[in-house]
Biopython code that builds the backbone (N, CA, C, O; Angstrom):
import numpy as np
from Bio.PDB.StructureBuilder import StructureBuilder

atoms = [
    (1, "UNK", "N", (35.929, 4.000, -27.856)),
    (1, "UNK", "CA", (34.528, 3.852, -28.176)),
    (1, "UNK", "C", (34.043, 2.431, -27.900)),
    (1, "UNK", "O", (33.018, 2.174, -27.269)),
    (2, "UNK", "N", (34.771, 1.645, -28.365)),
    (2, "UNK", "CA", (34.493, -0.083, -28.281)),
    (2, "UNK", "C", (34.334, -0.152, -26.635)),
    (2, "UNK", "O", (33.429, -0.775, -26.080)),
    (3, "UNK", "N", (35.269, 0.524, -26.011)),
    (3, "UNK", "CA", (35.027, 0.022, -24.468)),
    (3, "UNK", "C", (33.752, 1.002, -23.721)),
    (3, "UNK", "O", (33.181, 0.343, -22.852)),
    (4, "UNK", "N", (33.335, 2.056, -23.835)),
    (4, "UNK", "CA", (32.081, 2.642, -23.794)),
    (4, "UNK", "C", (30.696, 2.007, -24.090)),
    (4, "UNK", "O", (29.751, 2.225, -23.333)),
    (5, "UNK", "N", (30.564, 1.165, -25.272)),
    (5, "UNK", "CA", (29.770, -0.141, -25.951)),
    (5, "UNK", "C", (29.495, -1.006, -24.868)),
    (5, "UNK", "O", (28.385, -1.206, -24.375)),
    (6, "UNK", "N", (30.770, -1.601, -24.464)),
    (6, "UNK", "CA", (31.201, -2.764, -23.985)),
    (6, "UNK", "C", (30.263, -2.713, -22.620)),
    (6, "UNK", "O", (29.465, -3.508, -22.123)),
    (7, "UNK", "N", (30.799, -1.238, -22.210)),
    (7, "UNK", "CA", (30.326, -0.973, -20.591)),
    (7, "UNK", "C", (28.820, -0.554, -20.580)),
    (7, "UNK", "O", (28.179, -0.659, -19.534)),
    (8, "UNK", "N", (28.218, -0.059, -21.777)),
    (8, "UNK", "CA", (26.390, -0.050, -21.989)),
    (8, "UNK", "C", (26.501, -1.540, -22.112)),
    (8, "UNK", "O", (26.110, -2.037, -21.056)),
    (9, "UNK", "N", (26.764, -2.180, -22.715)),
    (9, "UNK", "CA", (25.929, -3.441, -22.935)),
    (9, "UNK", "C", (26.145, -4.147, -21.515)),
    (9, "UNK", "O", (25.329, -5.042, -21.298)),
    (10, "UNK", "N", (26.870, -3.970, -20.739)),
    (10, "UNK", "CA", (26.802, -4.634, -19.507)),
    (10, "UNK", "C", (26.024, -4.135, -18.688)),
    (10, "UNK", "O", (25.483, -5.003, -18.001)),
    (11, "UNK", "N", (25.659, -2.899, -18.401)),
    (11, "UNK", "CA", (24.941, -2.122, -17.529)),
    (11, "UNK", "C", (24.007, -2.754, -18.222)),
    (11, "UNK", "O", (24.195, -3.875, -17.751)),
    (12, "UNK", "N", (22.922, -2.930, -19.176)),
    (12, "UNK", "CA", (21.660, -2.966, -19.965)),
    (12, "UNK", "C", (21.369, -4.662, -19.385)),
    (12, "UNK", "O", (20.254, -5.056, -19.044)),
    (13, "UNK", "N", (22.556, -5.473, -19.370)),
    (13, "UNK", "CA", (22.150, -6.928, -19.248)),
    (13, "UNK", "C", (22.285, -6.774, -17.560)),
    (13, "UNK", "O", (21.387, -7.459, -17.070)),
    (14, "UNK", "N", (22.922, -6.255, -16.722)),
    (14, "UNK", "CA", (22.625, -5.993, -15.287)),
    (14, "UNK", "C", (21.613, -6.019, -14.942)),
    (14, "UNK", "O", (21.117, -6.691, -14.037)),
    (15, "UNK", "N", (20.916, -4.885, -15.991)),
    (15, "UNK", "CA", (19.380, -4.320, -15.048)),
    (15, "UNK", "C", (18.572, -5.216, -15.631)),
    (15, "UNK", "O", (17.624, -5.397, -14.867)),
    (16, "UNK", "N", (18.430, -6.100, -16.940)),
    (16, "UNK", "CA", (17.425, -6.752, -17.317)),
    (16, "UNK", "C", (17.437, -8.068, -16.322)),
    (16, "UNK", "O", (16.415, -8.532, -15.817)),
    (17, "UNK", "N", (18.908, -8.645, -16.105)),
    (17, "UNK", "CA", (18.918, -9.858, -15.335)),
    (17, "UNK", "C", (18.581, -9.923, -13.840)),
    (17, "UNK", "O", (18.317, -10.944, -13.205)),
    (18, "UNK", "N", (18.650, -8.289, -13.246)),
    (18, "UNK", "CA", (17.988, -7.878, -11.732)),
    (18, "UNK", "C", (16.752, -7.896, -12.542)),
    (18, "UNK", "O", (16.040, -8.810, -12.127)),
    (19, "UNK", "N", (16.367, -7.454, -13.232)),
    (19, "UNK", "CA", (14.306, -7.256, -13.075)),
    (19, "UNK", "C", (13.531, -8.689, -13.134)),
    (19, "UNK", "O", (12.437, -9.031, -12.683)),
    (20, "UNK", "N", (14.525, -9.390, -13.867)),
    (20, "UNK", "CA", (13.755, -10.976, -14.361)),
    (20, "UNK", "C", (14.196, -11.262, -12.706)),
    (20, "UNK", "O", (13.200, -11.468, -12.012)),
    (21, "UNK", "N", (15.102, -11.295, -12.186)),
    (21, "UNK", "CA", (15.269, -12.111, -10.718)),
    (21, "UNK", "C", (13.735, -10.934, -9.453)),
    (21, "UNK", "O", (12.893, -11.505, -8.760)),
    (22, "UNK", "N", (13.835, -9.780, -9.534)),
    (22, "UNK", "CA", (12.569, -9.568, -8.835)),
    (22, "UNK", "C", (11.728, -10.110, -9.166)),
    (22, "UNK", "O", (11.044, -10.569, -8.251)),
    (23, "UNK", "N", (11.173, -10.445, -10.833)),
    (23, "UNK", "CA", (9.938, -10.705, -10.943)),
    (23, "UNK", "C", (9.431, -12.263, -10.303)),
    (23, "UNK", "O", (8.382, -12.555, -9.728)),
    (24, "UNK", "N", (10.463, -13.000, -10.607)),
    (24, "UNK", "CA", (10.701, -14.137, -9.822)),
    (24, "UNK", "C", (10.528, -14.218, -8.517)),
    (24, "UNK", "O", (9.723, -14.935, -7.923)),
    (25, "UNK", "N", (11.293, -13.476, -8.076)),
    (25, "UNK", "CA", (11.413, -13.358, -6.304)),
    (25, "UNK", "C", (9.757, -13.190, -6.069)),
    (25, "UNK", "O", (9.142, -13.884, -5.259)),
    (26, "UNK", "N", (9.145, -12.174, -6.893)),
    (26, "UNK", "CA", (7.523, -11.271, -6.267)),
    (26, "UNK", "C", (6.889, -13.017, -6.678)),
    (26, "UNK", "O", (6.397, -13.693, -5.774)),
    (27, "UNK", "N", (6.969, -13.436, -7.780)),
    (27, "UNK", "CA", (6.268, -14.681, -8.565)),
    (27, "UNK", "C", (5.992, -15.898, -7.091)),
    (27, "UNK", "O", (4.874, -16.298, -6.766)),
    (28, "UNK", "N", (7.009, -16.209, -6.545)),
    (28, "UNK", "CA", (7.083, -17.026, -5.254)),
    (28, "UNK", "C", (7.107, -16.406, -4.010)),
    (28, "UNK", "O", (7.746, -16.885, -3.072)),
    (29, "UNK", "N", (6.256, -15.047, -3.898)),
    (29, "UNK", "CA", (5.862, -14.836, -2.418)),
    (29, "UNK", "C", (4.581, -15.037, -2.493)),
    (29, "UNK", "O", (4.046, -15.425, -3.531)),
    (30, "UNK", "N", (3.939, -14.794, -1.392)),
    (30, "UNK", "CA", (2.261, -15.110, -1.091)),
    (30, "UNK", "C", (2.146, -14.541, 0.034)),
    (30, "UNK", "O", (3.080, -14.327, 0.807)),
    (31, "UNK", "N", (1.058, -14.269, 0.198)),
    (31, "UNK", "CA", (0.494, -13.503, 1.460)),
    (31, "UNK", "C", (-0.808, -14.035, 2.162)),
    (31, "UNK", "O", (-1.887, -14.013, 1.571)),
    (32, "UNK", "N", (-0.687, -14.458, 3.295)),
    (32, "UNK", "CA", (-2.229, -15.184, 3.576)),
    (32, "UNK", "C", (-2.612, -14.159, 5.058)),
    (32, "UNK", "O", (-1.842, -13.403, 5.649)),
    (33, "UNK", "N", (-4.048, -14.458, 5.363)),
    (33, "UNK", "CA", (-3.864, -13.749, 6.655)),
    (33, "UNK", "C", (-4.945, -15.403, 7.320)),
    (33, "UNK", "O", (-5.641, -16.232, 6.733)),
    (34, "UNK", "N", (-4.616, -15.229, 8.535)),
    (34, "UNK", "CA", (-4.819, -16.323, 9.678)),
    (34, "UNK", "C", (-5.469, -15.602, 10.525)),
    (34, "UNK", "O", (-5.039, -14.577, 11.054)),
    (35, "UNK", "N", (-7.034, -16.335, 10.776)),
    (35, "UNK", "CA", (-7.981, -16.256, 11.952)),
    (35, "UNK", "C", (-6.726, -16.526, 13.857)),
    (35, "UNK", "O", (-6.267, -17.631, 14.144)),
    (36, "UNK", "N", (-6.602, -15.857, 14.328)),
    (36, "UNK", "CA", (-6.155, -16.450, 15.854)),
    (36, "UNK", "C", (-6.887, -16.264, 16.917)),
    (36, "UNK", "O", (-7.950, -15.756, 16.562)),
    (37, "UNK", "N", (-6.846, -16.420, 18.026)),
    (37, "UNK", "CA", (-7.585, -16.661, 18.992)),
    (37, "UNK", "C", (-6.336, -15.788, 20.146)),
    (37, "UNK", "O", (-6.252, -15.998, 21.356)),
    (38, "UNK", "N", (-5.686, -15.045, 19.533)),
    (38, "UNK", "CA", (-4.441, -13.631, 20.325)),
    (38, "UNK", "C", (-5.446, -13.189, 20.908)),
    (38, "UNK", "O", (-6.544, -13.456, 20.419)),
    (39, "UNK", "N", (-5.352, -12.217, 22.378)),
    (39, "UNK", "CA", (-6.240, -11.441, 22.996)),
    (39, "UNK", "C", (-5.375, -9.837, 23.753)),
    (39, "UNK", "O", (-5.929, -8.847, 24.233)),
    (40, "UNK", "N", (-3.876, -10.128, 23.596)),
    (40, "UNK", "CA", (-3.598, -9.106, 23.786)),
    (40, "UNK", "C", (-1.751, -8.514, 23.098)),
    (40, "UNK", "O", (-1.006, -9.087, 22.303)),
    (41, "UNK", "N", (-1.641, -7.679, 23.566)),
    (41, "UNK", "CA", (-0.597, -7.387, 22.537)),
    (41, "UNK", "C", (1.567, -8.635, 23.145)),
    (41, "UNK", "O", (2.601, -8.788, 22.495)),
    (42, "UNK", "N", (1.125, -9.161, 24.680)),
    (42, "UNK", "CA", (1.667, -10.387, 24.683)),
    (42, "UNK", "C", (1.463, -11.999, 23.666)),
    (42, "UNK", "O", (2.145, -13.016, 23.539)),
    (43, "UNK", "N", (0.569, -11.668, 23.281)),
    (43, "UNK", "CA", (0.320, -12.685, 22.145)),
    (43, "UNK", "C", (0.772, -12.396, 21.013)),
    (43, "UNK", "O", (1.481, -13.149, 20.344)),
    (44, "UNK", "N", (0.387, -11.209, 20.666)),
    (44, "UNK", "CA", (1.188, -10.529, 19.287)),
    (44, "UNK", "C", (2.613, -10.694, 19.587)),
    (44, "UNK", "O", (3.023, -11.679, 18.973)),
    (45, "UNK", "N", (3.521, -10.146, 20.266)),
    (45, "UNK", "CA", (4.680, -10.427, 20.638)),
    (45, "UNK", "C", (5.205, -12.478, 20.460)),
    (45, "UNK", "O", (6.079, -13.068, 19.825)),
    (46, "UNK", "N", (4.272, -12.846, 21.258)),
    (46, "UNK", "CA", (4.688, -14.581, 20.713)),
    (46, "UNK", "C", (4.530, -14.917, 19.329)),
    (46, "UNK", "O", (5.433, -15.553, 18.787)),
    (47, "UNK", "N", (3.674, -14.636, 18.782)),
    (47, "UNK", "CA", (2.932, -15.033, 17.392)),
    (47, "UNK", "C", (3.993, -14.907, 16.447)),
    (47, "UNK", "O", (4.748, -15.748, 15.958)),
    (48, "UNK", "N", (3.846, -13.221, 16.240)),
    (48, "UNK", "CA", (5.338, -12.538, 15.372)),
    (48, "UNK", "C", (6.524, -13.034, 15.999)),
    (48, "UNK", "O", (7.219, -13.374, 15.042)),
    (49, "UNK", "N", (7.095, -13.249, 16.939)),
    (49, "UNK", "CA", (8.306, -13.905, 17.063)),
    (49, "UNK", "C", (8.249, -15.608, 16.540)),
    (49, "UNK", "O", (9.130, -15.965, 15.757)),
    (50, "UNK", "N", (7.513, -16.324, 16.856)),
    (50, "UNK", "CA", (7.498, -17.249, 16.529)),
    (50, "UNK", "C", (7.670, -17.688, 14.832)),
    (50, "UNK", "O", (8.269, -18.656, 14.364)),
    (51, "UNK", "N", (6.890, -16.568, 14.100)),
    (51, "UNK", "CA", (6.307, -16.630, 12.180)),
    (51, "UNK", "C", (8.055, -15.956, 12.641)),
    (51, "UNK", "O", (8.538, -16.441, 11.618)),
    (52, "UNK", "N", (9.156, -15.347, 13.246)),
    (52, "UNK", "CA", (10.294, -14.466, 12.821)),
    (52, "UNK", "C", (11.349, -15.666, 12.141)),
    (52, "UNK", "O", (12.105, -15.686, 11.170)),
    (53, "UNK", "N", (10.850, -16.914, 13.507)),
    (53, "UNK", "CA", (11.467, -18.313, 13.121)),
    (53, "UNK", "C", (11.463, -19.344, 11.942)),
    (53, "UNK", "O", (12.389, -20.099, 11.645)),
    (54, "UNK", "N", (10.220, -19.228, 11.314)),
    (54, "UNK", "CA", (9.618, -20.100, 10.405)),
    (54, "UNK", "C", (10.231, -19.667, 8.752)),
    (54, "UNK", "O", (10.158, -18.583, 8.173)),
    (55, "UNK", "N", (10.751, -20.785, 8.362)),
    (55, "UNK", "CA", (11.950, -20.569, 7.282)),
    (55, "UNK", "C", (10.722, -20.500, 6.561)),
    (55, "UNK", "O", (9.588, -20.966, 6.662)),
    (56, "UNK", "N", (11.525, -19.557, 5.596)),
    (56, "UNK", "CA", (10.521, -18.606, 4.320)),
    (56, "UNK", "C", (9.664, -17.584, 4.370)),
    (56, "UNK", "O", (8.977, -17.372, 3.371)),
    (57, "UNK", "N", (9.531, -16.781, 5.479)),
    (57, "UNK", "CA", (8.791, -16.034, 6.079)),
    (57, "UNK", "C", (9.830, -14.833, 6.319)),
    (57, "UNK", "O", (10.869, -14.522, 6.901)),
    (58, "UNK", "N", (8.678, -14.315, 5.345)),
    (58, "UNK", "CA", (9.428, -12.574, 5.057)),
    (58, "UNK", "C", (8.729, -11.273, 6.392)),
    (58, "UNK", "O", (9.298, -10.275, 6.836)),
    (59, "UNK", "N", (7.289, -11.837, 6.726)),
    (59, "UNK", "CA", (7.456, -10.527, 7.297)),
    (59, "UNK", "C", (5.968, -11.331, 8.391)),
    (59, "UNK", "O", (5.568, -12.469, 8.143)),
    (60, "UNK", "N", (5.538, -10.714, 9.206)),
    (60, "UNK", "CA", (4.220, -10.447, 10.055)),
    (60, "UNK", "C", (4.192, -9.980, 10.735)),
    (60, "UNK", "O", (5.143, -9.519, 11.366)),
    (61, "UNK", "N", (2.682, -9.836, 11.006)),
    (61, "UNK", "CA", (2.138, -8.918, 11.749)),
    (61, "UNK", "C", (0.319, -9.510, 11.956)),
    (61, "UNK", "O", (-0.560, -9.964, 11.223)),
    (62, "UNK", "N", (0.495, -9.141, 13.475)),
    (62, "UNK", "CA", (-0.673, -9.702, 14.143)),
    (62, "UNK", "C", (-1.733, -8.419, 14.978)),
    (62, "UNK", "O", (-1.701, -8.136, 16.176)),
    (63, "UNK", "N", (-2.703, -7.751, 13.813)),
    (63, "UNK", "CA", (-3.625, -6.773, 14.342)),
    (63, "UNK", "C", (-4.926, -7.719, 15.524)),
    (63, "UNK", "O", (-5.990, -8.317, 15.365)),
    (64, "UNK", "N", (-3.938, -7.336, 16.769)),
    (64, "UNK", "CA", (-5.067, -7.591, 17.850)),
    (64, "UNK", "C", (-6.444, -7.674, 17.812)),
    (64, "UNK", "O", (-7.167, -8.664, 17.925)),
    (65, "UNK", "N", (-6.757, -6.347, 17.615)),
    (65, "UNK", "CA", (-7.873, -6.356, 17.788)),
    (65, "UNK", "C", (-8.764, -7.235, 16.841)),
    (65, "UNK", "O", (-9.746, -7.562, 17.507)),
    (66, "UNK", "N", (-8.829, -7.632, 15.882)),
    (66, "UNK", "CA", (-9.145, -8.116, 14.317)),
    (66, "UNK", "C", (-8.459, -9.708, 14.727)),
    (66, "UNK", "O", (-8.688, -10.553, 13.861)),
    (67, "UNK", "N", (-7.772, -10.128, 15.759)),
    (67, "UNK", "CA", (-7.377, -11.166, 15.308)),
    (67, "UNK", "C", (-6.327, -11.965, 14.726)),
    (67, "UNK", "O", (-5.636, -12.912, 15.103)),
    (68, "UNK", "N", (-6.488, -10.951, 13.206)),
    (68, "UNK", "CA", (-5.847, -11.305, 12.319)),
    (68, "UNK", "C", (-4.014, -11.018, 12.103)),
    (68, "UNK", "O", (-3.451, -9.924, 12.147)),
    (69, "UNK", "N", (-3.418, -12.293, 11.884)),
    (69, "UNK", "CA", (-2.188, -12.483, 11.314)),
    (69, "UNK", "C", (-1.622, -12.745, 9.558)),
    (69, "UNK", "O", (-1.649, -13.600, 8.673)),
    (70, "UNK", "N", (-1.122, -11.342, 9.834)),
    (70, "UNK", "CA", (-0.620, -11.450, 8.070)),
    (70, "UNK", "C", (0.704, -11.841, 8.196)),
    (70, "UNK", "O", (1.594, -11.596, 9.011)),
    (71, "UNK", "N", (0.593, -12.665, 6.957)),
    (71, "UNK", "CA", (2.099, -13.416, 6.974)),
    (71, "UNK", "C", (2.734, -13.307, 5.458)),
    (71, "UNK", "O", (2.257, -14.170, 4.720)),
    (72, "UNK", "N", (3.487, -12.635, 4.962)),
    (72, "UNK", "CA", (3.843, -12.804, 3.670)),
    (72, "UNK", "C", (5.220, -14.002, 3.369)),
    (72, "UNK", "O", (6.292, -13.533, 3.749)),
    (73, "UNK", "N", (5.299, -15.004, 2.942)),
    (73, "UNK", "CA", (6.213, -15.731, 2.461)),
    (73, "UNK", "C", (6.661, -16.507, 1.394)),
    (73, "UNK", "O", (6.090, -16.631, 0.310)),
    (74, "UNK", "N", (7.661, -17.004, 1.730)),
    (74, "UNK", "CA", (7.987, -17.206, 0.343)),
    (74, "UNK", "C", (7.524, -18.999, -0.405)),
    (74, "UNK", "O", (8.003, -20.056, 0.004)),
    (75, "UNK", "N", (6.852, -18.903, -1.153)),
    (75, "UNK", "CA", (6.144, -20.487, -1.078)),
    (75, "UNK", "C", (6.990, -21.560, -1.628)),
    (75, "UNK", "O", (6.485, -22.658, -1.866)),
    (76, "UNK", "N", (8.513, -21.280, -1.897)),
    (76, "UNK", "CA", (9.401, -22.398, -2.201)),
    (76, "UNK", "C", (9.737, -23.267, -0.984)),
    (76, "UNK", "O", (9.989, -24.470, -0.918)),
    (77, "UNK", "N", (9.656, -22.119, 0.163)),
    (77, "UNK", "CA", (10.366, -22.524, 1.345)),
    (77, "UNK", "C", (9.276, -23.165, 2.482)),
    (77, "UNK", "O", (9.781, -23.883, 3.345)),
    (78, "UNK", "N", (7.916, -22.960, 2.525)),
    (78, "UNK", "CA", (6.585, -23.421, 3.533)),
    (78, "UNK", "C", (5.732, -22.926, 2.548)),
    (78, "UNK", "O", (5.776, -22.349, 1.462)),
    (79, "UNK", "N", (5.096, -23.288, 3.194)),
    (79, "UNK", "CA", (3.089, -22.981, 2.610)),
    (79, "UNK", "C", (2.583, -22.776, 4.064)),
    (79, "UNK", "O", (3.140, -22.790, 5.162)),
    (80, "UNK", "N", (0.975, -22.528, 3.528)),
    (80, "UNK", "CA", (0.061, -21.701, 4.784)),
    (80, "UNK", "C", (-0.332, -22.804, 6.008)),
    (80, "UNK", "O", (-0.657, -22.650, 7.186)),
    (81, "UNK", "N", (-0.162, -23.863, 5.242)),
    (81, "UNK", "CA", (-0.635, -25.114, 6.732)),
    (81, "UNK", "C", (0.601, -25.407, 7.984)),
    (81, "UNK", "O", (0.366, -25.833, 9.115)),
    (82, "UNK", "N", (1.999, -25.035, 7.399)),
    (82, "UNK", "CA", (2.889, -25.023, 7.921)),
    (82, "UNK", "C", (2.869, -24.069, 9.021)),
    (82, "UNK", "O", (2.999, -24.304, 10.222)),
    (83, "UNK", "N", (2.676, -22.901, 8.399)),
    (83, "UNK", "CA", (2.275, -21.039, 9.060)),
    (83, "UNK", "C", (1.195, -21.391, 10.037)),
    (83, "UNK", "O", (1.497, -21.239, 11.220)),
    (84, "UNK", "N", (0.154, -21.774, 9.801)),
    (84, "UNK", "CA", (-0.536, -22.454, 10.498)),
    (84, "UNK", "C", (-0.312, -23.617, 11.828)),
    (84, "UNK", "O", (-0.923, -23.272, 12.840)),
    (85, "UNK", "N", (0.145, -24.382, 11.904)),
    (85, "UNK", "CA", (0.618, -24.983, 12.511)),
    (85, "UNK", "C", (1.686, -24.807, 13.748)),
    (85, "UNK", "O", (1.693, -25.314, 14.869)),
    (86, "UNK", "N", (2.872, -23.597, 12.901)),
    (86, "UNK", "CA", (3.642, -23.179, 14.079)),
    (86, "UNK", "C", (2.878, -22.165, 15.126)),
    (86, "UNK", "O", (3.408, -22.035, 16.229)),
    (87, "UNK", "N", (1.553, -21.370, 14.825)),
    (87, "UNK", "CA", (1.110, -21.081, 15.621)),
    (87, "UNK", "C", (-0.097, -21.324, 16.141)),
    (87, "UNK", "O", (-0.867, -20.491, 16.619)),
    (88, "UNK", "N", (-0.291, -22.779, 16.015)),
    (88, "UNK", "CA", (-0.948, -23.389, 17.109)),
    (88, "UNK", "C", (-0.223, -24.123, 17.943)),
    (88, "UNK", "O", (-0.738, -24.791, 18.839)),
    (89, "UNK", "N", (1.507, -24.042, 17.638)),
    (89, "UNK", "CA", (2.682, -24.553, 18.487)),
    (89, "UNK", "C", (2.866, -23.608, 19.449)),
    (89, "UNK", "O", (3.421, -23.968, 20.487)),
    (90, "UNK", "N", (2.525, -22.487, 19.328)),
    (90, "UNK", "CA", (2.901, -21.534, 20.477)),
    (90, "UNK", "C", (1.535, -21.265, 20.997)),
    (90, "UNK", "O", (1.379, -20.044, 20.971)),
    (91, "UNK", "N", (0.249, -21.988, 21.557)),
    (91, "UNK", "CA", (-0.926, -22.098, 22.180)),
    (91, "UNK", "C", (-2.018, -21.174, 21.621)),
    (91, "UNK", "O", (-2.758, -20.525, 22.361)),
    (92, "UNK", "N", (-2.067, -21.153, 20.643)),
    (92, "UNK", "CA", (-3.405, -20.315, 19.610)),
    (92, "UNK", "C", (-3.769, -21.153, 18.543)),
    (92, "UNK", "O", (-2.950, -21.876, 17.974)),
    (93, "UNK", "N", (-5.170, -21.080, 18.191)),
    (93, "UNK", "CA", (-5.925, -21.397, 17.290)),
    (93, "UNK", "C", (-5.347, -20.838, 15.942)),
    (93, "UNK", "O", (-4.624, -19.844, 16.010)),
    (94, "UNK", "N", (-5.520, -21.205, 15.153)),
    (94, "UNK", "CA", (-4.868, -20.781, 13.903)),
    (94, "UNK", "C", (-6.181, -21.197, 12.191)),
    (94, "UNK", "O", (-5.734, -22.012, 11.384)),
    (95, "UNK", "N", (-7.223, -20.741, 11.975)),
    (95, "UNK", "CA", (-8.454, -20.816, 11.514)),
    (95, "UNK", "C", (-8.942, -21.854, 11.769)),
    (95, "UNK", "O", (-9.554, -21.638, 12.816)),
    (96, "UNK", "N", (-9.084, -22.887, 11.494)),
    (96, "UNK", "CA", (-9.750, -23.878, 12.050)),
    (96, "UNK", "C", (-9.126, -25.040, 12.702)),
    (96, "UNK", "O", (-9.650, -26.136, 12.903)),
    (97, "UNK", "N", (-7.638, -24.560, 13.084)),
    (97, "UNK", "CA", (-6.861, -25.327, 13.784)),
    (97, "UNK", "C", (-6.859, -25.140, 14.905)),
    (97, "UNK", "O", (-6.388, -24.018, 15.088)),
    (98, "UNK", "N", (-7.259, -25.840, 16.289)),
    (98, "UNK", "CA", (-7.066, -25.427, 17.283)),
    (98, "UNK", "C", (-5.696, -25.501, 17.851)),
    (98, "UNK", "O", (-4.981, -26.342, 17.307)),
    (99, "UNK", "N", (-5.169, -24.828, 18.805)),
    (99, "UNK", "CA", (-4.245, -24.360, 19.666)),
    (99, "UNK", "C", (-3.883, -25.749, 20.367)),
    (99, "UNK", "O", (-4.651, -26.434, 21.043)),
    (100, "UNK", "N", (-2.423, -26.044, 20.032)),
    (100, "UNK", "CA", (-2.313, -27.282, 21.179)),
    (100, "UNK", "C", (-2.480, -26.997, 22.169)),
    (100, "UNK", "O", (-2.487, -25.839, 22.587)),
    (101, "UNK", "N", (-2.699, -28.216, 22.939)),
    (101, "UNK", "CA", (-3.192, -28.189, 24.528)),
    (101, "UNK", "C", (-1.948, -27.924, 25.275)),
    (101, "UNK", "O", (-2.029, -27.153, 26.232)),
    (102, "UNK", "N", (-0.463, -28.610, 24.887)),
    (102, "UNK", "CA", (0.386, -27.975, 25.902)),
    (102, "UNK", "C", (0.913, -26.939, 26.341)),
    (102, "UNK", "O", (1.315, -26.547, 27.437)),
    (103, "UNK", "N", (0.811, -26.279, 24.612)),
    (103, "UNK", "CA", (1.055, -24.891, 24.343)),
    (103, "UNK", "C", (0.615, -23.948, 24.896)),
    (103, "UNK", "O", (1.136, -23.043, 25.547)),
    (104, "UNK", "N", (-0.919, -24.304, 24.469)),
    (104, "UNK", "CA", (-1.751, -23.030, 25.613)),
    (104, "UNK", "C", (-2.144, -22.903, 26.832)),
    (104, "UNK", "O", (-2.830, -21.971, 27.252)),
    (105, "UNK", "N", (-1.503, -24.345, 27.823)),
    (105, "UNK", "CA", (-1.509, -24.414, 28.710)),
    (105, "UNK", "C", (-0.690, -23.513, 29.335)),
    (105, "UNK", "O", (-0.982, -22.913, 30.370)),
    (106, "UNK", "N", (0.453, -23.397, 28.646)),
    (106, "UNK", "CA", (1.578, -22.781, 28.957)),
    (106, "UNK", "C", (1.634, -21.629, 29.252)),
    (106, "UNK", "O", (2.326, -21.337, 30.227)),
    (107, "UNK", "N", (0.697, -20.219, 28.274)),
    (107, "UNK", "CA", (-0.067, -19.613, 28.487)),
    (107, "UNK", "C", (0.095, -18.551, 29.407)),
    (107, "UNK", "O", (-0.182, -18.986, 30.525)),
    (108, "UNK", "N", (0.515, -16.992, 29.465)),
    (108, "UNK", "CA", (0.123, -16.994, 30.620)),
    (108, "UNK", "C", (-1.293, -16.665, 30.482)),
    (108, "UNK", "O", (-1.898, -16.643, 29.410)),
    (109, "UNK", "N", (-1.911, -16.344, 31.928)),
    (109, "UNK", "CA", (-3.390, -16.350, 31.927)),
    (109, "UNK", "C", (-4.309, -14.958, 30.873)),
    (109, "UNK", "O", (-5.437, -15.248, 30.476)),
    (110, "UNK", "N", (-3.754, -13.606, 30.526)),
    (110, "UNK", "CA", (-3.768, -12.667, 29.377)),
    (110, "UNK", "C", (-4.028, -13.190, 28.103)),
    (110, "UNK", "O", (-4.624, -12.699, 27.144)),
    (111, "UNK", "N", (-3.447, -14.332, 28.268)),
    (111, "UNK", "CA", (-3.434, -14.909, 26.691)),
    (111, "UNK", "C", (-4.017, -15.791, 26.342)),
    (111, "UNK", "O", (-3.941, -16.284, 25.216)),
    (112, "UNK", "N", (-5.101, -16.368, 27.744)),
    (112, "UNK", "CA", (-5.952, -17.159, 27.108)),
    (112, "UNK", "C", (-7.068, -16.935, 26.299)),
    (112, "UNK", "O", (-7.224, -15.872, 25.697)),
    (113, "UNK", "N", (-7.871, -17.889, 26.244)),
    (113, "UNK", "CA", (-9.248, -17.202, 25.271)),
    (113, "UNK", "C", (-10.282, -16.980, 26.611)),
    (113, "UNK", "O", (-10.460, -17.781, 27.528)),
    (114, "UNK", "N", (-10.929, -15.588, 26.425)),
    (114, "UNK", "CA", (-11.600, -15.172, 27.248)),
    (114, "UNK", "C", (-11.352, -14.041, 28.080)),
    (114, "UNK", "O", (-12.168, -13.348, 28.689)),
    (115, "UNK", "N", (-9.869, -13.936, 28.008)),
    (115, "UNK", "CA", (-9.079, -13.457, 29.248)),
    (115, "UNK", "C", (-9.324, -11.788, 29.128)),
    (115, "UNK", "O", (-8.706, -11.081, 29.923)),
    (116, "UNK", "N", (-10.241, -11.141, 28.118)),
    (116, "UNK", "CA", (-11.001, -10.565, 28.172)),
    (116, "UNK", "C", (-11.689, -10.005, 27.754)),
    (116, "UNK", "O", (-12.523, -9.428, 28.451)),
]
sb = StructureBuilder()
sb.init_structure("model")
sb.init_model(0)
sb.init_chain("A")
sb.init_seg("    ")
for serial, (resi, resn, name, xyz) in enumerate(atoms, 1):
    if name == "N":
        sb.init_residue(resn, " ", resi, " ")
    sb.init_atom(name, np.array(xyz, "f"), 0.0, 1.0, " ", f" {name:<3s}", serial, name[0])
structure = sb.get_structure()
C-alpha cells in the first residue's frame, strides 16, 4: 500500500511540475506580425527560412498576399526589433524598417518591390 501512495504522489507532483513549466514556457512566447515589402512566394521562401535561423523563434509564416509575417517567439531569447532586422538582412522592408540596400540588391528581380 505504502508503495502505491508513494507512486500517486509522484505521478500528482509530475503533472503539477509539467503544467507550471508550460505555463511558463506559454508566459515567454509572443507573437508579432511584420508589415514586408515580399511580392511573391520566392520571398516567402527567403523570409521563413531566414526567421528558421533566428535564435528563439518558434515558428513563421509569411501570407503573400497580405504581406504579412507572423512570427511567434520566445522573448527570453530576441524581441521584435531583432525579428525585424534579420529581415531587412535578407532585402525587405520590415514595418518601418527599410530593406538593406545590399540585400535587396541581391534580389532576384520577382522579389523586388514593384515586380508586380
Amino acid at each position: 500500500m505504502n508503495k502505491l501512495k508513494v507512486l500517486l504522489l509522484s505521478m500528482v507532483l509530475a503533472l503539477v511540475s509539467f503544467a507550471t513549466q508550460a505555463q511558463t514556457q506559454d508566459a515567454n512566447q509572443k507573437t508579432i506580425t511584420i508589415k514586408t515589402s515580399a511580392v511573391c512566394d520566392m520571398c516567402k521562401s527567403t523570409i521563413e527560412k531566414a526567421m528558421a535561423y533566428e535564435k528563439g523563434v518558434k515558428s513563421s509564416s509569411l501570407d503573400v498576399d497580405s504581406k504579412l509575417l507572423t512570427v511567434v517567439f520566445d522573448t527570453r531569447k530576441t524581441d521584435a526589433n531583432k525579428l525585424k532586422k534579420a529581415v531587412t538582412e535578407v532585402g525587405y522592408d520590415a514595418d518601418e524598417l527599410p530593406a538593406q540596400e545590399r540585400a535587396y540588391n541581391k534580389l532576384d528581380d520577382c522579389c523586388k518591390k514593384g515586380a508586380h
